[in-house]
DOKOLRO-527085 format. One line per 5 residues: number of its first residue (from 1); their letters; for each residue y, z, x of N, C-alpha, C. Coordinates in Angstrom, 1 decimal. Example, Ala and Ser with C-alpha at 12.3 -4.5 7.8 and 13.67 -1.06 7.14 Angstrom:
BEGIN
1 = AS = -5.7/7.8/13.2/-4.5/7.8/12.3/-3.3/7.8/13.2; -2.2/7.1/12.8/-1.1/7.1/13.7/0.0/7.9/12.9 .
! end
This chain:
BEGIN
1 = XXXXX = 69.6/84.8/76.6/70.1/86.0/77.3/69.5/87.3/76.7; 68.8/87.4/75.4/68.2/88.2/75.0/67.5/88.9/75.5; 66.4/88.4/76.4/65.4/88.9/77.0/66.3/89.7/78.4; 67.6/89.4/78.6/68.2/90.6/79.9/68.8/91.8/79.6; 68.8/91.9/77.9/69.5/92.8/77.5/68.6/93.9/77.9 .
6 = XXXXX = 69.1/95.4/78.2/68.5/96.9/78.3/67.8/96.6/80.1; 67.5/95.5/80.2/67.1/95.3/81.8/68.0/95.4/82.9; 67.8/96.2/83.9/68.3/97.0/84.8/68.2/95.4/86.0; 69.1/94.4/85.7/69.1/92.9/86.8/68.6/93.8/88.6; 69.0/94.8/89.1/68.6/95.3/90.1/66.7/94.9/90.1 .
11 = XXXXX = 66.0/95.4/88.8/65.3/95.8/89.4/64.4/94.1/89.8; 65.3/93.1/89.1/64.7/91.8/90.0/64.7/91.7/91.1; 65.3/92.1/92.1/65.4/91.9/93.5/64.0/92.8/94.0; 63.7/93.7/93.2/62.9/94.9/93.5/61.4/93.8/93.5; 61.7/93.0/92.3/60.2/92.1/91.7/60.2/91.0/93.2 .
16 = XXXXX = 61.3/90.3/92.8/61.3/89.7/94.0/60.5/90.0/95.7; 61.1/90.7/95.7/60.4/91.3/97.2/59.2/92.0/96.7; 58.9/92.6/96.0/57.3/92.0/95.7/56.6/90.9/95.4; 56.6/90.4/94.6/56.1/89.2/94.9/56.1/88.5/96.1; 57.0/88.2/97.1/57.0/88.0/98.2/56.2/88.7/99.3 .
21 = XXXXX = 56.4/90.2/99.6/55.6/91.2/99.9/54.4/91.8/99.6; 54.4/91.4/98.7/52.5/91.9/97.8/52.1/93.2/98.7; 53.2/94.0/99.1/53.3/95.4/99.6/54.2/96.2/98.7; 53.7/97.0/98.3/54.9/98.5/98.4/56.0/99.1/99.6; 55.3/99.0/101.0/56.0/99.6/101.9/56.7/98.5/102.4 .
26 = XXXXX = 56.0/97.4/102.6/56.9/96.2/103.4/58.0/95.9/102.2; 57.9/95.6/101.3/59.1/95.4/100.2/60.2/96.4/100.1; 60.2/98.0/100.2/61.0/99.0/100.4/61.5/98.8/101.7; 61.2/98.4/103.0/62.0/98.0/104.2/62.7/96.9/104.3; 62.0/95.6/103.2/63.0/95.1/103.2/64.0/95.1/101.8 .
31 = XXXXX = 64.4/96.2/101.1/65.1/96.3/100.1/66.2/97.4/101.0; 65.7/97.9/101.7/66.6/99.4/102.8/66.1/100.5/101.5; 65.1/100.9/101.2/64.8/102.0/99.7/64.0/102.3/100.6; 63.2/103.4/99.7/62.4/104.0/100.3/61.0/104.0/99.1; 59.7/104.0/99.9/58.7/103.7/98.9/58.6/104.5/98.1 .
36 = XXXXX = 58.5/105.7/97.6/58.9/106.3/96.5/59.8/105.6/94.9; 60.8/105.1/95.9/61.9/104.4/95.0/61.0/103.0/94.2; 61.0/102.6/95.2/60.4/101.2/94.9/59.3/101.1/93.8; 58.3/102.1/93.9/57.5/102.6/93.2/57.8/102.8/91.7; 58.7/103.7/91.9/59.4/104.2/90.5/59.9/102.5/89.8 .
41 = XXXXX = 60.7/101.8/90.5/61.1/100.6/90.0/59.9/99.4/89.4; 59.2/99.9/90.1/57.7/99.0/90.0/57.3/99.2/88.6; 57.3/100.6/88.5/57.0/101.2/87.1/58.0/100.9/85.8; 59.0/100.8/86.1/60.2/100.0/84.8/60.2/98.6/85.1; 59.8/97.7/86.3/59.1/96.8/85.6/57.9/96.4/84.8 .
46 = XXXXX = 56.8/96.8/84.9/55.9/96.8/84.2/56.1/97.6/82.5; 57.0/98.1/82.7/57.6/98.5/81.2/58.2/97.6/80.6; 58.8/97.3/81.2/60.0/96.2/80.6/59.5/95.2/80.3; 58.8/94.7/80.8/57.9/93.3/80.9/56.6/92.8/80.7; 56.0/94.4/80.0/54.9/94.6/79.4/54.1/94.2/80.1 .
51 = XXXXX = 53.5/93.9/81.2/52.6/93.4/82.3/52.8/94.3/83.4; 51.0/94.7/84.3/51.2/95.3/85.1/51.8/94.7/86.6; 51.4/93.3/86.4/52.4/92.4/87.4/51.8/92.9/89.0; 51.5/94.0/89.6/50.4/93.7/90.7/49.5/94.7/91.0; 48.5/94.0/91.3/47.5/95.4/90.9/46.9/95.1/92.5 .
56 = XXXXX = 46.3/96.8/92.3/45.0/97.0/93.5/44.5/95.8/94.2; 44.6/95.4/95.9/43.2/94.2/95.9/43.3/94.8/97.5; 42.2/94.1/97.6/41.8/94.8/99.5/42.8/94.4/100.8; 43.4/93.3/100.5/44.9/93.4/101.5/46.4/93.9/101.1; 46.0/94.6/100.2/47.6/95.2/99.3/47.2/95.2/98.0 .
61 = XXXXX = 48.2/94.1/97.2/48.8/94.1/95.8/48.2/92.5/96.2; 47.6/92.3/94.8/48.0/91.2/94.2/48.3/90.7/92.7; 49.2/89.7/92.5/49.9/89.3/91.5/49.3/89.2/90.4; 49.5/89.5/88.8/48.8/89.1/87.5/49.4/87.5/87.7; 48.9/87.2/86.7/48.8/85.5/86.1/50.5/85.5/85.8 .
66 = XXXXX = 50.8/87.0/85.4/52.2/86.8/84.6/53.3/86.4/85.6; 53.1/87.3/86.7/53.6/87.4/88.0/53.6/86.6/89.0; 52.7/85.8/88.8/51.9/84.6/89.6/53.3/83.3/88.5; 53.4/83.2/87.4/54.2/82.3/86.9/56.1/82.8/87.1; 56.1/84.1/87.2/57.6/84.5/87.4/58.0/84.2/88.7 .
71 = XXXXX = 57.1/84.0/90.0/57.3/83.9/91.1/58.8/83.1/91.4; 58.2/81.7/91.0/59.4/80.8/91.4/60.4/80.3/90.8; 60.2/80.5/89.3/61.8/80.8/88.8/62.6/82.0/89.1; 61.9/83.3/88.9/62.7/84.1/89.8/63.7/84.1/91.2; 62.9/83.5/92.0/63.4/82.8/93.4/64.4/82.3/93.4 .
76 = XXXXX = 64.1/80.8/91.8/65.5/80.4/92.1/66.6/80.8/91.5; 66.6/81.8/90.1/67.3/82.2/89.5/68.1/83.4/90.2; 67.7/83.7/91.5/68.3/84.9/92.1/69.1/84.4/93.2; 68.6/82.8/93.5/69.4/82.2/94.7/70.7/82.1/94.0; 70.4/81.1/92.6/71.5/80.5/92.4/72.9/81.4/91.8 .
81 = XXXXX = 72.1/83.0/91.2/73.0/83.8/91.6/74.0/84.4/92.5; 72.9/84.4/93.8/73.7/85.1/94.8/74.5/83.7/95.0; 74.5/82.3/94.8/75.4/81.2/94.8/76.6/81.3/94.1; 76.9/81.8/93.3/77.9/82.0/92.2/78.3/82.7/92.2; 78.0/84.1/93.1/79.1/85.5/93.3/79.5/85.3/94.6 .
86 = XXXXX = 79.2/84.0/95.8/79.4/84.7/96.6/80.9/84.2/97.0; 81.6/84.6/98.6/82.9/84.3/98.3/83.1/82.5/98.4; 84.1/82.0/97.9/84.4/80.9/98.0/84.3/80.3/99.6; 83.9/79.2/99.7/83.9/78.1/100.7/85.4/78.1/101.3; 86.0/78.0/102.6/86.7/77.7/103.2/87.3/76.0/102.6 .
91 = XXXXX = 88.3/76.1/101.8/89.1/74.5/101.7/89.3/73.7/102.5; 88.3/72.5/102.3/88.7/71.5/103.1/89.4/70.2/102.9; 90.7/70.0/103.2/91.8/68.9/102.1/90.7/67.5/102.2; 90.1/67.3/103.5/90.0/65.8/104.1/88.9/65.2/102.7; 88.3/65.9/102.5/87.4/66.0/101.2/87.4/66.3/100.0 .
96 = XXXXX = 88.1/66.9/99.6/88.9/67.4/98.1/89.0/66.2/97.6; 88.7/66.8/96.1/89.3/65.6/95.2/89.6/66.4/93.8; 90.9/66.5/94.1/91.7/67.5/92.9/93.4/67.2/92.4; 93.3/67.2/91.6/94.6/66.8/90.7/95.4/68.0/90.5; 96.4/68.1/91.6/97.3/69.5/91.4/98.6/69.5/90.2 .
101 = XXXXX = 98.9/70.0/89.2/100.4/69.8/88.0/101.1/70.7/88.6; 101.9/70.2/88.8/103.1/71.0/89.3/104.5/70.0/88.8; 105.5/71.4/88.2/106.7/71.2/87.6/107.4/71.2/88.4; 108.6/70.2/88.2/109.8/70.2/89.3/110.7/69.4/88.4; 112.0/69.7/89.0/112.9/68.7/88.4/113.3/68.0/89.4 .
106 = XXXXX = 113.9/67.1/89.7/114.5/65.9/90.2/114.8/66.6/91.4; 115.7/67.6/91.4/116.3/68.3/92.7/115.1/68.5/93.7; 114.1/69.1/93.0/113.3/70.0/93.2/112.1/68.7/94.3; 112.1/67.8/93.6/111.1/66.5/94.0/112.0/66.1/95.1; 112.8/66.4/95.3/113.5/65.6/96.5/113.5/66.3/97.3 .
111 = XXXXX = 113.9/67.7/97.1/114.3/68.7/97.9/113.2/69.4/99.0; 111.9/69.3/97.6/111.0/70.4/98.5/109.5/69.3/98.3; 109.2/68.7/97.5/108.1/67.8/97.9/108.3/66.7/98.6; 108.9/65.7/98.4/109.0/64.6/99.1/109.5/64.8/100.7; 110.0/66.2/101.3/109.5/66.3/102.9/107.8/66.6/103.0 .
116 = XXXXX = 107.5/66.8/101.7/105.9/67.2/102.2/104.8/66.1/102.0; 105.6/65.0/100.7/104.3/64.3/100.8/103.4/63.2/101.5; 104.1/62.9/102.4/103.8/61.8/103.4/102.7/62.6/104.0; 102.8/63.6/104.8/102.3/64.4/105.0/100.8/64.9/104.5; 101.6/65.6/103.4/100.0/65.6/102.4/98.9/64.7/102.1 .
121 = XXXXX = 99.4/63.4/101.7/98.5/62.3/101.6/97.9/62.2/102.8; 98.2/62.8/103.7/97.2/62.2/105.0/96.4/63.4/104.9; 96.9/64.7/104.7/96.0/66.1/105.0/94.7/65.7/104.0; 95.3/65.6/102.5/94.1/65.4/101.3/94.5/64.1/100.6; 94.0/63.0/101.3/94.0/61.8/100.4/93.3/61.6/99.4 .
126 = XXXXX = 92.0/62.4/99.5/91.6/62.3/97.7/92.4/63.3/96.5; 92.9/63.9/97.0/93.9/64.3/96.1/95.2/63.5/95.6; 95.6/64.1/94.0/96.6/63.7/93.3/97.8/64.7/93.1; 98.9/64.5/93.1/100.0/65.2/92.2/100.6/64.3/90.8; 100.4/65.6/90.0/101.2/65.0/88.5/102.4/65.8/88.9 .
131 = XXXXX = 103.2/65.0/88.9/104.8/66.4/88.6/105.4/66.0/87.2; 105.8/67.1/86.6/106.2/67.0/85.4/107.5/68.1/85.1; 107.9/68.0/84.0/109.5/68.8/84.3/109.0/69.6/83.0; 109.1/71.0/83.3/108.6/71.7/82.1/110.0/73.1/81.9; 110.5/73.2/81.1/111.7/74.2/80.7/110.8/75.1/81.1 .
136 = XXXXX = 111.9/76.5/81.9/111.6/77.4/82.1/111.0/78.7/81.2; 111.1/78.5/80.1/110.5/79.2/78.7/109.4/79.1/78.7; 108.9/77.7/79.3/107.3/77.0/78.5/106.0/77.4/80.4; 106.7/78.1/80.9/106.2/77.7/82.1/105.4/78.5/82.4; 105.0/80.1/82.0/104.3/80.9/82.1/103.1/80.6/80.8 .
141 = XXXXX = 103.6/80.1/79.7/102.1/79.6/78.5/101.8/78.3/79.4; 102.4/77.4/79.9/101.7/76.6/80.4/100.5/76.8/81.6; 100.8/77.8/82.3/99.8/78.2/83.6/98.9/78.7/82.7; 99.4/79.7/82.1/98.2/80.8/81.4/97.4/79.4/80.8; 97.4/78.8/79.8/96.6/77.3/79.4/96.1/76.6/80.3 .
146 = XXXXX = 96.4/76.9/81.3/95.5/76.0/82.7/95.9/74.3/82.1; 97.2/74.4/82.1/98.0/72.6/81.9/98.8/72.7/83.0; 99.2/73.7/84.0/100.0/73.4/84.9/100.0/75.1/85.9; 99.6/74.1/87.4/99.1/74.8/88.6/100.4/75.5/89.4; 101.2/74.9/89.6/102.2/75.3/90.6/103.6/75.0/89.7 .
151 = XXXXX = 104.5/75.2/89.8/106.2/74.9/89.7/107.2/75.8/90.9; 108.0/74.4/90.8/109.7/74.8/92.1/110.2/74.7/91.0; 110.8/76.2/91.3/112.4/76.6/90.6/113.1/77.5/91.2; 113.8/77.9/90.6/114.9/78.8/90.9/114.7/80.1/90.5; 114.9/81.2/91.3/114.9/82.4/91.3/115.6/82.8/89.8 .
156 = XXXXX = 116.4/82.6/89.4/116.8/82.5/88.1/116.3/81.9/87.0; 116.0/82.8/86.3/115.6/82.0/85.0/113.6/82.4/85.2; 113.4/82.6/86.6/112.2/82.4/87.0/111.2/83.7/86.3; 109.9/83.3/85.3/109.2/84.5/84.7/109.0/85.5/85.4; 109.1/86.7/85.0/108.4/87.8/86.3/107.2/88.0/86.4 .
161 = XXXXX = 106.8/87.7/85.1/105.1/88.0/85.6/104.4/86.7/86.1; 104.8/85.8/86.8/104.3/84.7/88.0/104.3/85.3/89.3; 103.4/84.6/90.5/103.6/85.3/91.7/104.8/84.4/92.1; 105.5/84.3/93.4/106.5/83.9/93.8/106.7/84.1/95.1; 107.2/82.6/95.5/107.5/82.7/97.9/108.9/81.9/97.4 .
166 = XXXXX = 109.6/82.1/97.9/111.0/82.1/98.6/110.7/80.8/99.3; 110.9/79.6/99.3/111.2/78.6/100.2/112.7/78.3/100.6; 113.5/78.3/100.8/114.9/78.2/101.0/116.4/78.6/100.0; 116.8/79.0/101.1/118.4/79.2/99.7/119.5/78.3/100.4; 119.7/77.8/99.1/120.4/76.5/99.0/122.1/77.0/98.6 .
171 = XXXXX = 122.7/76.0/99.2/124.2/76.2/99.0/124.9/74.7/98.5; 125.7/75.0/97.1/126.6/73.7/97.1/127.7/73.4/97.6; 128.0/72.1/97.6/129.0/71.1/98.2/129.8/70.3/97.6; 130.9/70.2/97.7/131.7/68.9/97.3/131.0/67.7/97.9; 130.7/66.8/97.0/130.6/65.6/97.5/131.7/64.6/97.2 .
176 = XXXXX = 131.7/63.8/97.4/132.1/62.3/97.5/131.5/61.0/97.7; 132.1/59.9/97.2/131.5/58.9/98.2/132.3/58.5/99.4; 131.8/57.8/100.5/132.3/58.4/101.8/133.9/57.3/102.2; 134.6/56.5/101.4/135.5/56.1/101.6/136.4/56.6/100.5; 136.6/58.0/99.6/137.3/58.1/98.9/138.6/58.2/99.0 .
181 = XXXXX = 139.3/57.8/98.0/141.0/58.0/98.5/141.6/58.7/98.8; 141.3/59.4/98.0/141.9/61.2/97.9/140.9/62.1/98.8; 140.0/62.6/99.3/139.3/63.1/100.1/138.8/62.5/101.5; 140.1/62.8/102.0/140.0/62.0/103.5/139.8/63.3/104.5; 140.5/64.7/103.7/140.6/65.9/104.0/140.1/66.7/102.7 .
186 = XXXXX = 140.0/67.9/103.5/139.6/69.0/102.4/140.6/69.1/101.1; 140.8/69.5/100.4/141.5/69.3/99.2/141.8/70.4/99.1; 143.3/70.6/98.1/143.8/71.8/97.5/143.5/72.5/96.6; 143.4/73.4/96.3/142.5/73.8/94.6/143.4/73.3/93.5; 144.4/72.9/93.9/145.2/71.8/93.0/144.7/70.8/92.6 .
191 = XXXXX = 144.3/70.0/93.8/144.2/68.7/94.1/142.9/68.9/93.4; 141.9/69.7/93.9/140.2/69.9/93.6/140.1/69.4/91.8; 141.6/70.4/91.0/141.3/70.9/89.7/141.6/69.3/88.9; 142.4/68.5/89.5/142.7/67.2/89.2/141.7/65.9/89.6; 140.7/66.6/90.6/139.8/65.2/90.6/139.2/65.3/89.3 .
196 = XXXXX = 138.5/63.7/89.4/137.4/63.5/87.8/135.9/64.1/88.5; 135.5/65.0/87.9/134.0/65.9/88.1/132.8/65.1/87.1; 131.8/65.3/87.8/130.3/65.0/87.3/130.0/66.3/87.3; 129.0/66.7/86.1/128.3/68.0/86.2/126.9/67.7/85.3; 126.2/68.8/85.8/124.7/68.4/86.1/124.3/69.2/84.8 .
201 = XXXXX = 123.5/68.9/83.9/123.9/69.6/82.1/122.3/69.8/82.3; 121.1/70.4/82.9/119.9/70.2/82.4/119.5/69.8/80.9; 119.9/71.2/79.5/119.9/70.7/78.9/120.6/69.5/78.4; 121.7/69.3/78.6/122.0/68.0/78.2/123.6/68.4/77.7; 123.9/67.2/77.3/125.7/67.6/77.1/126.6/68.3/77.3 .
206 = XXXXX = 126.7/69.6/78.6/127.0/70.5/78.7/128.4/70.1/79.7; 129.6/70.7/79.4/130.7/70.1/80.2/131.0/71.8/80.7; 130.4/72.6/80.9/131.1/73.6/81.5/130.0/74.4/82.5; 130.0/75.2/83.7/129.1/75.4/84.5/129.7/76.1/85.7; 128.9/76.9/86.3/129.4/78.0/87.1/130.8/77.8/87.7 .
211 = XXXXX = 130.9/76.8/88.2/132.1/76.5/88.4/133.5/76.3/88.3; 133.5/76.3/86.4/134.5/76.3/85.4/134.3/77.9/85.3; 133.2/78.7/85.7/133.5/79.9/85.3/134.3/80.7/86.4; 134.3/80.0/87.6/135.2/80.8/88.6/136.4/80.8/88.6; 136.5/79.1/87.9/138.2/78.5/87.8/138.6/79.4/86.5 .
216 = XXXXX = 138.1/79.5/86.0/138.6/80.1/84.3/138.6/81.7/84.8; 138.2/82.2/85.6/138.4/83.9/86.1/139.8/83.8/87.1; 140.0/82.8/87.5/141.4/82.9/87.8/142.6/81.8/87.0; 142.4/81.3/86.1/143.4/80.9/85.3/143.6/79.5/85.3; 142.4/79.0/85.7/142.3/77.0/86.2/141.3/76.9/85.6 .
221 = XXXXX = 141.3/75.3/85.8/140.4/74.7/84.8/140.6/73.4/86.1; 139.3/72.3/85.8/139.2/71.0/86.1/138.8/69.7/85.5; 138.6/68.9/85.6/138.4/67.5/84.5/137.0/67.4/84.9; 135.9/67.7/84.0/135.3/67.2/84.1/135.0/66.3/82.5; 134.5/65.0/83.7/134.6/63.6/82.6/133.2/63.3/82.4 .
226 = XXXXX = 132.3/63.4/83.2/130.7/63.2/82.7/129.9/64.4/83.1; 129.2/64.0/82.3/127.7/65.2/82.1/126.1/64.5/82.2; 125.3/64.8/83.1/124.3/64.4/83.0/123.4/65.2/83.4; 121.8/64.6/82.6/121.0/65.6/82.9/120.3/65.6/84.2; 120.2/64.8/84.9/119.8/64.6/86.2/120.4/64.5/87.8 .
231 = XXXXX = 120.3/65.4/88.4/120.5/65.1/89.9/120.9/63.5/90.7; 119.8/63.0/90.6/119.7/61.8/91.3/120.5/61.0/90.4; 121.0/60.7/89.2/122.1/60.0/88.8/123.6/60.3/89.5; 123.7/61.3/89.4/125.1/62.0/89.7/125.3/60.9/91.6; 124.1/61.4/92.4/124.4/60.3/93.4/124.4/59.1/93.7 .
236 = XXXXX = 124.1/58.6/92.6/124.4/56.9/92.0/126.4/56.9/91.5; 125.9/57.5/90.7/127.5/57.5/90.2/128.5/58.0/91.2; 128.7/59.1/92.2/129.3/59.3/93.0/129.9/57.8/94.4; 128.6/56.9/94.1/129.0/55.7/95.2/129.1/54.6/94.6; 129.6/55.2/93.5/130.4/53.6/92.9/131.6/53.7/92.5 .
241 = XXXXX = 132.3/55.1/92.3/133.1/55.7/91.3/134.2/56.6/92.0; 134.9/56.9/91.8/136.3/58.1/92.2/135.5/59.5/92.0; 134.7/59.6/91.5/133.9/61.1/90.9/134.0/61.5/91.8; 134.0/63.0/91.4/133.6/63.8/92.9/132.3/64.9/91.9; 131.5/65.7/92.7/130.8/66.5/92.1/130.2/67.5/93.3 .
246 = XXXXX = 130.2/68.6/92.4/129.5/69.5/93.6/127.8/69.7/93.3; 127.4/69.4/94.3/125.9/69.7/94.0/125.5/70.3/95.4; 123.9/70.6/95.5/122.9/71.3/96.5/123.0/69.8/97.6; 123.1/71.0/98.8/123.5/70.8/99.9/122.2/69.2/100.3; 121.3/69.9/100.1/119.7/69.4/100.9/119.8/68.1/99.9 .
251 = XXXXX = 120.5/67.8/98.4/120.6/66.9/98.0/121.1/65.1/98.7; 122.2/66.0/99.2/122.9/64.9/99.9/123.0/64.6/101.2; 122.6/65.8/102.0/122.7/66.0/103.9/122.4/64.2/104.4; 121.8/64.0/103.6/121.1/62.7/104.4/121.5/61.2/103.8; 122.3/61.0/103.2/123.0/60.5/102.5/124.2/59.7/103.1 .
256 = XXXXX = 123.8/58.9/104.0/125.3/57.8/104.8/126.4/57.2/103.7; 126.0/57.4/102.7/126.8/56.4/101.7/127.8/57.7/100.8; 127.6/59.1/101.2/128.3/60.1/100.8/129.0/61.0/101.8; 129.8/61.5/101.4/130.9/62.4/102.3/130.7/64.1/101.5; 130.5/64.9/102.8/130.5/66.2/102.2/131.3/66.5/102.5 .
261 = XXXXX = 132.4/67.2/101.9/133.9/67.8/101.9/133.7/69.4/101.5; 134.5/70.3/102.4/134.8/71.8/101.6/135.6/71.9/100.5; 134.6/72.5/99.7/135.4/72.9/98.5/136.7/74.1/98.6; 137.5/74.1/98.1/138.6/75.1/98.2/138.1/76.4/97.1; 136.7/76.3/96.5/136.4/77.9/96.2/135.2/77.8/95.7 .
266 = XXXXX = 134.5/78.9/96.5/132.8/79.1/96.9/132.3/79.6/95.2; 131.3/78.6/95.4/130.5/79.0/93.7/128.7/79.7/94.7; 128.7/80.3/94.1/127.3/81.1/94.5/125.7/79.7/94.1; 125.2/79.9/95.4/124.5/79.1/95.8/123.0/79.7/95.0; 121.9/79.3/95.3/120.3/79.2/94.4/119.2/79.8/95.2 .
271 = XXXXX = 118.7/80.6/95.0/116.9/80.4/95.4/116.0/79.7/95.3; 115.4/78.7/96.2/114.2/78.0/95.5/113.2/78.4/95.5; 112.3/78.6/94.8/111.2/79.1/95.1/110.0/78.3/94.8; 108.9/78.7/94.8/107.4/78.2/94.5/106.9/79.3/93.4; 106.6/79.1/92.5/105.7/79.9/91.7/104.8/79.8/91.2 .
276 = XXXXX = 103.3/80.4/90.9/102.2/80.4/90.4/101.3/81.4/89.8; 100.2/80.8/89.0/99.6/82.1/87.8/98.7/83.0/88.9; 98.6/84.2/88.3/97.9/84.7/88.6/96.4/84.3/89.2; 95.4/83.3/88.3/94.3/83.1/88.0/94.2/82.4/89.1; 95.1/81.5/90.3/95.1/80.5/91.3/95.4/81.5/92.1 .
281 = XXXXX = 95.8/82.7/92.0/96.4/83.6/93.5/95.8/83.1/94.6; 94.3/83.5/94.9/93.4/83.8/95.7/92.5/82.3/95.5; 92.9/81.5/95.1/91.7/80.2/95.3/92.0/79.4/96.4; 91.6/79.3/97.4/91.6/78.9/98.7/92.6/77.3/98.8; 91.9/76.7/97.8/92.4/75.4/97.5/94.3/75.7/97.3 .
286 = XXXXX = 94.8/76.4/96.1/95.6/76.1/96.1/96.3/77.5/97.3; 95.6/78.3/97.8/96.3/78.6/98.9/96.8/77.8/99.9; 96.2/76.7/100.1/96.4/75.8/101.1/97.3/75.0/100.8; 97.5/74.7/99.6/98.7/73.9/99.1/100.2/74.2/99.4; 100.2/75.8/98.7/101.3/76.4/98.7/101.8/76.8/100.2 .
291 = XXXXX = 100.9/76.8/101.4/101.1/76.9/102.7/101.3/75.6/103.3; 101.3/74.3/102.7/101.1/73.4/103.3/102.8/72.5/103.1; 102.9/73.0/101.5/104.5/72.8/101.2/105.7/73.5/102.2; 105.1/75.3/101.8/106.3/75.5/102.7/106.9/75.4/104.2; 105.6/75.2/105.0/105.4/74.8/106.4/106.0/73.6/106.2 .
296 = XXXXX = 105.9/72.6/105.6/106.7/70.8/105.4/108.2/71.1/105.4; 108.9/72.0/104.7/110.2/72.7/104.6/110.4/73.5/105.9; 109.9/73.9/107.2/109.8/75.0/107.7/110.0/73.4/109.2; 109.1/72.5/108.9/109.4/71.4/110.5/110.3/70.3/110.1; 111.1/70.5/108.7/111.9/69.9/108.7/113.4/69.7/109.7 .
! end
């Protein structure tokens, strides 16, 4: 790269179309310059490059020996240029072969990929998804490192300096399993404060949660008897057990083996979102992803 230092890369195009042209005037019509210009440039080539590069001959210019050998690596060195700046290719899934990381948790895989992947695999069958469950702390050094493309989360908690789409807002529910004793009907905030509760602890062992915060602003409390860090356990244990638990709506809708009951007092529901780094904004590829998800969510 030494030899491009102090050199004006323009005036290759200028060499170019000479060499091609072995004109002055035909090479300025086809650069849109004017012969004067061209001229002048002709002259800081041969500066630069220490060779007069085309001289005097009775049908124009013709080339030195030097110029005669720059011809056709020039050519290609200028193609494969304009190959590398120019804009990206139109994404085509049927053909891709790309390994997308994207973080989700359990909720998140159920809720908002798995309506999409059936789907997907037919759009881009040579494509892969890794999902991986990454704390929301680690999720902005993770994109920035190029270890991870996409994550669904929650408007909460969510970095600000990621881009971010809104895919649905989710509301919780009392569940059940659908022959329970006690929830044949909606329940009393009595009755609610005395069932046995599951609660969903991301980090882990956590027995208290928005819910206890509403009860505890008015002077109640409820039993909760287990803690777990996952979603999809809690609906295992709900259909074997007296448990009751409130969780996201879209978790359970579909769920014959569970009963959704009204809770006797509204806990504020979630944003889910999609988020991604900067450096993927604009790459067609994962444009197409992130439109292909939320449209899966949108013909549900």
């Amino acid at each position: 790269m030494n030899n491009l230092r102090g050199l004006d890369l323009n005036l290759l195009l200028t060499l170019d179309a000479l060499l091609s042209e072995q004109n002055v005037t035909r090479a300025a019509a086809r650069l849109h310059l004017s012969q004067p210009s061209v001229s002048v440039q002709l002259a800081k080539l041969r500066e630069s490059l220490g060779d007069p590069l085309l001289l005097p001959g009775p049908r124009g210019m013709r080339p030195t020996a030097r110029a005669e050998a720059l011809r056709e690596p020039l050519r290609q060195a200028l193609q494969a240029l304009d190959h590398a700046i120019a804009s990206p290719q139109p994404f085509d899934p049927g053909s891709a072969k790309i390994t997308w990381r994207i973080a989700a948790s359990d909720y998140s895989e159920y809720s908002v990929l798995l309506p999409a992947l059936d789907a997907l695999r037919k759009a881009a069958p040579a494509c892969r998804l890794a999902l991986q469950e990454v704390p929301s702390r680690r999720l902005s050094a993770a994109m920035e490192q190029d270890k991870l493309d996409l994550a669904i989360f929650t408007r909460t908690g969510a970095p600000p300096e990621l881009r971010s789409r809104l895919l649905f807002k989710e509301r919780y529910r009392l569940v059940c399993r659908h022959d329970h004793p006690d929830l044949q009907h909606a329940p009393t905030l009595a009755q609610f404060c005395q069932l046995e509760h599951v609660i969903v602890s991301p980090d882990g062992g956590g027995f208290f949660g928005n819910t206890d915060e509403a009860l505890a602003a008015i002077g109640l409390s409820r039993k909760v008897v287990l803690s777990v860090p996952h979603f999809s356990f809690v609906c295992a244990v709900l259909t074997r057990t007296d448990m009751v638990a409130l969780l996201p709506e879209r978790l359970v809708q579909d769920n014959p083996a569970l009963k959704i009951v009204d809770a006797p007092i509204e806990i504020d529901g979630f944003d889910k979102m999609m988020l991604w780094p900067e450096r993927v904004h604009r790459d067609p590829a994962h444009q197409w992803l992130r439109e292909f998800i939320a449209s899966a969510l949108k013909e549900e």
